[in-house]
C-alpha positions as CSV (number, residue, x, y, z in Angstrom):
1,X,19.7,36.6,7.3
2,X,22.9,36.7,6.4
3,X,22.3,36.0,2.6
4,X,19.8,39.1,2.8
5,X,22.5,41.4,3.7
6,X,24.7,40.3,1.4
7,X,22.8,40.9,-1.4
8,X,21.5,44.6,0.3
9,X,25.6,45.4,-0.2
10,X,25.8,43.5,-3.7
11,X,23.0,46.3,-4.8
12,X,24.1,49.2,-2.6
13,X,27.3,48.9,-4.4
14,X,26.3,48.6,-7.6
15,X,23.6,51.4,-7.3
16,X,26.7,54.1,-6.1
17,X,28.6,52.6,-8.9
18,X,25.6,53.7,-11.6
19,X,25.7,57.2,-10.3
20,X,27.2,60.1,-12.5
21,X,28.1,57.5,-15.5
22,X,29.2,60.6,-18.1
23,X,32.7,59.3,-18.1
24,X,33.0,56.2,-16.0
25,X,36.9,54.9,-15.7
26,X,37.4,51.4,-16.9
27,X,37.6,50.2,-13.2
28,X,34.0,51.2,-12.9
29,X,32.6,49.6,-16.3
30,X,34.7,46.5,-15.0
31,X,32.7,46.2,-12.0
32,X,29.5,46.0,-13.1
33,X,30.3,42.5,-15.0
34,X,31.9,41.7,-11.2
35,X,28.3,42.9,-10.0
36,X,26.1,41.0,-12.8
37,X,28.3,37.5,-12.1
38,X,27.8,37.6,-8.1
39,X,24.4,38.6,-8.0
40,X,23.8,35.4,-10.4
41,X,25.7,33.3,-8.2
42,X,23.8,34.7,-4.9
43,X,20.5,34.2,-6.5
44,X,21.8,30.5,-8.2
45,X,23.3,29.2,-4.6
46,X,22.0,31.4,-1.8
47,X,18.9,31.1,-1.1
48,X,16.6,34.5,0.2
49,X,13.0,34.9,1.5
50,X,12.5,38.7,0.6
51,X,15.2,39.4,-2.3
52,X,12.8,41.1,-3.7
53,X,11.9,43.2,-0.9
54,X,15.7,43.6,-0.9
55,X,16.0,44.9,-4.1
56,X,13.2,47.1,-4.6
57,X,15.3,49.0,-0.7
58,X,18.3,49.1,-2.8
59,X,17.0,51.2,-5.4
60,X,15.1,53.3,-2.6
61,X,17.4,55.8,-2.6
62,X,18.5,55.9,-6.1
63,X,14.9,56.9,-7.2
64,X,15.3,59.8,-3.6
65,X,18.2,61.1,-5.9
66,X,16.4,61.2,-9.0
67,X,13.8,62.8,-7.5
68,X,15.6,65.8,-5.4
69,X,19.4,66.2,-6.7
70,X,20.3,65.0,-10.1
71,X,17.6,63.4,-12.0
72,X,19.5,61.8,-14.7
73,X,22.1,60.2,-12.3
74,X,19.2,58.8,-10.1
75,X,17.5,57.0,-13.3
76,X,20.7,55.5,-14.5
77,X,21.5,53.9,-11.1
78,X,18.5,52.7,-11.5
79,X,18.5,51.4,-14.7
80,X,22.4,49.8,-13.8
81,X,20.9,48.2,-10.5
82,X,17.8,46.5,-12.7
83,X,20.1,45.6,-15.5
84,X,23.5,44.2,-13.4
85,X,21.8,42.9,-10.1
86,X,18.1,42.2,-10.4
87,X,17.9,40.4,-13.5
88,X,21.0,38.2,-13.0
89,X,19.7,37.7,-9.5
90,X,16.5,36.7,-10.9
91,X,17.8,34.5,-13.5
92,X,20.1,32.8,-11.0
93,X,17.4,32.3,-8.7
94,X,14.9,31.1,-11.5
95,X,18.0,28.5,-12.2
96,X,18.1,27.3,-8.5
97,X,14.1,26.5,-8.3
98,X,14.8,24.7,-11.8
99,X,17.4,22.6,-10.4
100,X,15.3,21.6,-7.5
101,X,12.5,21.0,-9.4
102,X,14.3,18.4,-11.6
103,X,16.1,17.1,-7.9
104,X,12.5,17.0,-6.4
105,X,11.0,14.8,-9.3
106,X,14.0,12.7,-9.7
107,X,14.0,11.6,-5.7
108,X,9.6,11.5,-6.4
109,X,10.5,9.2,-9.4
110,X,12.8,7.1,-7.2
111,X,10.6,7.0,-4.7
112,X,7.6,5.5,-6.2
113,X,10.0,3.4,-7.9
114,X,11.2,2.2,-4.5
115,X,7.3,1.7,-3.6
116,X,6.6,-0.7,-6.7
117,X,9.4,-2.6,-5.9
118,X,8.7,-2.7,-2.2
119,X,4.8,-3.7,-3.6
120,X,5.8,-6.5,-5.8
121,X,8.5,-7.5,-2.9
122,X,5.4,-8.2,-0.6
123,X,3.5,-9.7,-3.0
124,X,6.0,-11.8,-3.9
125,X,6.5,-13.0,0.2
126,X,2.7,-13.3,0.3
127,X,2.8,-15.7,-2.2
128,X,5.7,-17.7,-0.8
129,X,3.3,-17.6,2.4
130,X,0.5,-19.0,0.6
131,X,2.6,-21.9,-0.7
132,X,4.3,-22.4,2.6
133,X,0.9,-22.9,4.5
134,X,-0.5,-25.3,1.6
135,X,2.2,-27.2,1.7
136,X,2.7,-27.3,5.6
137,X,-1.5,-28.6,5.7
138,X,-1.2,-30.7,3.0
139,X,2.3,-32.7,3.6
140,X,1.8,-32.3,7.4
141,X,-1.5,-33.8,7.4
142,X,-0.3,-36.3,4.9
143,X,2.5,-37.3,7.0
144,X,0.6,-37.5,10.2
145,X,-1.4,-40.0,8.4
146,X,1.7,-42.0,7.7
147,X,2.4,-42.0,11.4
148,X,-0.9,-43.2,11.9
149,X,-0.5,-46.3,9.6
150,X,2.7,-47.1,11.2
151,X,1.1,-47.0,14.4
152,X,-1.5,-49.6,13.4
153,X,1.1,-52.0,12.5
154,X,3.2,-51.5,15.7
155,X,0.1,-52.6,17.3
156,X,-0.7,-55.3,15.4
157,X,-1.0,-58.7,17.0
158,X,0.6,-60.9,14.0
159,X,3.4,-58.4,13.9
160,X,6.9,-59.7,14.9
161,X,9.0,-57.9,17.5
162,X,11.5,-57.1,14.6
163,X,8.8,-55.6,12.3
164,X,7.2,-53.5,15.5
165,X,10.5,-51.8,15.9
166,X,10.5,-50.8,12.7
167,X,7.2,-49.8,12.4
168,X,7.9,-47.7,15.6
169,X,10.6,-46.3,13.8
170,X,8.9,-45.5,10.8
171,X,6.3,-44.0,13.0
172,X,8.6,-41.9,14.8
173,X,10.8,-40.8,11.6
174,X,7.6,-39.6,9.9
175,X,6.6,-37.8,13.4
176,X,10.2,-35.8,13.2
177,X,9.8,-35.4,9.2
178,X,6.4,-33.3,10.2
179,X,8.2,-31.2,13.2
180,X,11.4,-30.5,10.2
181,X,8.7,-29.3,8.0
182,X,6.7,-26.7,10.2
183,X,10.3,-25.2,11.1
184,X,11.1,-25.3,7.1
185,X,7.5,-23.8,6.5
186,X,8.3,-21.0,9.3
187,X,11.3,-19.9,7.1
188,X,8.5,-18.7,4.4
189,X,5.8,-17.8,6.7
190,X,4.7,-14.6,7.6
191,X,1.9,-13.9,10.5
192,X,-1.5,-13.3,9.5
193,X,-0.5,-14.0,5.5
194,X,-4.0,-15.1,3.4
195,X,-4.3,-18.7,2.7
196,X,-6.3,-21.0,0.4
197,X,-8.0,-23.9,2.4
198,X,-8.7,-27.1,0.0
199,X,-11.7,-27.7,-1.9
200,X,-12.2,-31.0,-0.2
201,X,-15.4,-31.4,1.9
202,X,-15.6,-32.7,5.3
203,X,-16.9,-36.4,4.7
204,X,-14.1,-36.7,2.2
205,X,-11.1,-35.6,4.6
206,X,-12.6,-37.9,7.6
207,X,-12.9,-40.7,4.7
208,X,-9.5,-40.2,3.8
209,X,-8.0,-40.1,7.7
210,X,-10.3,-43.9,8.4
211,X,-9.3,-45.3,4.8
212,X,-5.4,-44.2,6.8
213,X,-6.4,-46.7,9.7
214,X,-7.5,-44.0,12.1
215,X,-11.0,-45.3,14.1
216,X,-12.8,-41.8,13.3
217,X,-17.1,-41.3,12.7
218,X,-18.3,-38.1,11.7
219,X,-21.7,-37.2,13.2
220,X,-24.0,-34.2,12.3
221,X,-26.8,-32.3,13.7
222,X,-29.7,-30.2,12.1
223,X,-29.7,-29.2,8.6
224,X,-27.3,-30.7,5.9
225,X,-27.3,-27.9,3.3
226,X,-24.0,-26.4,2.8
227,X,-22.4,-23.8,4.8
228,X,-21.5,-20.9,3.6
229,X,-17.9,-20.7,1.9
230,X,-15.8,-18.9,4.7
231,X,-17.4,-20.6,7.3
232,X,-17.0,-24.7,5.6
233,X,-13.6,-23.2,5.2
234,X,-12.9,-22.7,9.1
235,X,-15.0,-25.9,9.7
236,X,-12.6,-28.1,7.3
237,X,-9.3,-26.4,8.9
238,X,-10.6,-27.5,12.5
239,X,-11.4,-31.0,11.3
240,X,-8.1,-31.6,9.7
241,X,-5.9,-29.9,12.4
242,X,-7.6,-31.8,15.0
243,X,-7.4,-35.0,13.3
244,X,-3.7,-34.2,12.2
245,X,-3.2,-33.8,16.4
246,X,-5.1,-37.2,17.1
247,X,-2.9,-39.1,14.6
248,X,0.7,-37.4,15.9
249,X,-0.4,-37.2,19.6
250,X,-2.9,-40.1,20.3
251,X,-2.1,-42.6,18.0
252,X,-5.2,-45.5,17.8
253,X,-7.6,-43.2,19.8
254,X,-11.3,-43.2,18.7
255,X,-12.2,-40.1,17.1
256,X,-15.8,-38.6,17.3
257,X,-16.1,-35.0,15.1
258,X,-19.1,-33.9,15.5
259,X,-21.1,-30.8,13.2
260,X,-24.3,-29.3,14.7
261,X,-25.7,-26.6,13.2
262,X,-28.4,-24.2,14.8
263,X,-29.9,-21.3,14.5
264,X,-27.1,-18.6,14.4
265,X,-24.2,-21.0,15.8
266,X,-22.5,-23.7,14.0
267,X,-20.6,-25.9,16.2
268,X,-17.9,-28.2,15.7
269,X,-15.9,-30.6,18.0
270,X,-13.6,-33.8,17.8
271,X,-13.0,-35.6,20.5
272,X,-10.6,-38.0,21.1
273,X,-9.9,-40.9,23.6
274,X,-6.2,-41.6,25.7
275,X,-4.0,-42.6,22.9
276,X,-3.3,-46.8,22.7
277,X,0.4,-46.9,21.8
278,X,2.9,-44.2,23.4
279,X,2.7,-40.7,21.8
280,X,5.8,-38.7,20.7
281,X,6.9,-36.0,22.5
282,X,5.0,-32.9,21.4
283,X,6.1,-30.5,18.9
284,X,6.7,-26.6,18.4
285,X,3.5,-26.5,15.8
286,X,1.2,-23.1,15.7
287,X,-1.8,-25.3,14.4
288,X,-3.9,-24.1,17.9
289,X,-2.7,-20.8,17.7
290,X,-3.7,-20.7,13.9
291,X,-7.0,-22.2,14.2
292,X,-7.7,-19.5,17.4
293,X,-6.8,-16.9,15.1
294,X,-9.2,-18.0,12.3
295,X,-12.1,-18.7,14.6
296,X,-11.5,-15.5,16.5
297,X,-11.6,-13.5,12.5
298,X,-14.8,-15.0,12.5
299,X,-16.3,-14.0,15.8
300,X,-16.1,-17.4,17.3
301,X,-14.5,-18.9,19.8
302,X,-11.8,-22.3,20.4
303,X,-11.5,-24.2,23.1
304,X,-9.0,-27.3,23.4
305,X,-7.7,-29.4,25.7
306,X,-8.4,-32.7,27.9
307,X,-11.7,-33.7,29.0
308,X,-13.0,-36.4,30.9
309,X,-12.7,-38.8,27.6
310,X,-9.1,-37.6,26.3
311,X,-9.0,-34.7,24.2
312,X,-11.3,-32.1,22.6
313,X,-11.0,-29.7,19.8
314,X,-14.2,-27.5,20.2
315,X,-15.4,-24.2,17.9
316,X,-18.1,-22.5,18.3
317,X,-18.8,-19.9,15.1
318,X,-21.5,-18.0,14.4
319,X,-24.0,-18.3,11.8
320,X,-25.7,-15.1,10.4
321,X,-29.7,-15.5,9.5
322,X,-29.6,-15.0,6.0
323,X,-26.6,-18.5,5.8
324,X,-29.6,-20.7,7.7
325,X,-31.9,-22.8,5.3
């Protein structure tokens, strides 16, 4: 508002200034340069809705002079008002909307700049995710394996009471090496962050885990053609977590995982007796929480904990028509 009324007197002025310009002192031509430089500055720095609406007022009653008194004196304030006020005010406001045009695109141009870097930023932590769950299936399951073997020996009948401690040490050392590592992995990790199971099949991890000394059979029901990709994905991560969880937390337990595979539902559960030698204490892991997660993405459901045999790891998933045989 207040910028409006200062330009209404920036013009008003000039326009009584233009009047009767036969022979203007030098005070008077002086001013209109004052006039030209302020109305530039108004228009550069302060900004007005209806300056035009302003100016075209201004010369109001210039053109009521030309019209009824003095004709001549009415067009030249007029013409002084066009030329000292409305075009510098125009060229200073056509300077302002320059300048934040060229502000506007540079904070545009910093912005998307700040997006691709915020882009490749998350891809970059997605990937560290990626590696950080790999690892933390591969070495953890790998480890838990080495628990197991140590476990065999500490049970061992020709063992000597020297070599049992240390078995139970190496059993316990590669227990805590697996509990450093999930809190290393959760450094990287992010929640929900896309992962790449292994390639390996079934048969070949529960091959691996009994060539490791674990007492584990792998049974299937119904049809033995492969299962779709995503869902032999979920089936291998339930295997292996369970298996990892027999080996750390029941060590010399039988293991029964089962497949069975129906119409619409494909089923999978390992079951585990009461563990033979003592079990660690239990660890901080997320593998449950993870494999609930993944089953419930699928529409499935988890459910784990003792049963009347020891321990079972049980997922039911579904099985759309068009995946049957």
């Amino acid at each position: 508002m207040r910028n409006g009324v200062f330009l209404a007197v920036i013009a008003g002025s000039c326009l009584v200034n233009g009047l009767y310009m036969d022979q203007p002192p030098l005070w008077r031509q002086a001013l209109f340069g004052v006039f030209a430089v302020v109305a530039y500055l108004h228009g550069r720095h302060l900004p007005v809705r209806q300056g035009v609406v302003i100016l075209l007022a201004a010369a109001v009653p210039g053109a009521g002079i030309a019209v009824a008194a003095d004709f001549w004196a009415g067009v030249t304030s007029l013409v002084v008002l066009g030329v000292f006020v409305a075009l510098p005010w125009l060229a200073g406001r056509f300077r302002r909307q320059q300048a934040e045009l060229v502000r506007v695109s540079r904070e545009r141009a910093d912005r998307l700049e700040r997006e691709r870097e915020f882009v490749a930023e998350r891809v970059r932590y997605r990937e560290r995710a990626r590696i950080a769950q790999d690892m933390h299936d591969s070495l953890g399951h790998d480890l838990a394996l080495i628990a197991l073997r140590a476990g065999a020996l500490e049970l061992a009948s020709d063992m000597g009471e020297r070599n049992r401690e240390a078995a139970a040490l190496l059993r316990a050392s590669a227990v805590a090496a697996t509990e450093r590592l999930s809190r290393t992995i959760g450094v990287l990790r992010e929640e929900q962050a896309p992962i790449e199971p292994p390639d390996e099949s079934v048969e070949a991890l529960v091959a691996r885990a009994r060539e490791a000394g674990m007492a584990v059979d792998l049974r299937r029901d119904g049809p033995s053609e492969a299962l779709p990709p995503l869902l032999d994905r979920a089936v291998h991560r339930v295997v292996r977590e369970s298996l990892t969880n027999a080996a750390r937390h029941a060590p010399g337990a039988d293991v029964l995982v089962r497949l069975e595979r129906t119409a619409g539902t494909v089923t999978v559960s390992v079951v585990s007796t009461p563990a033979r030698a003592t079990p660690l204490p239990p660890g901080g892991g997320t593998g449950l929480a993870g494999l609930r997660e993944r089953v419930r993405l699928l529409g499935g459901t988890l459910r784990a904990g003792p049963n009347s045999t020891g321990f079972a790891v049980t997922a039911s998933l579904p099985s759309s028509p068009e995946d049957q045989p």
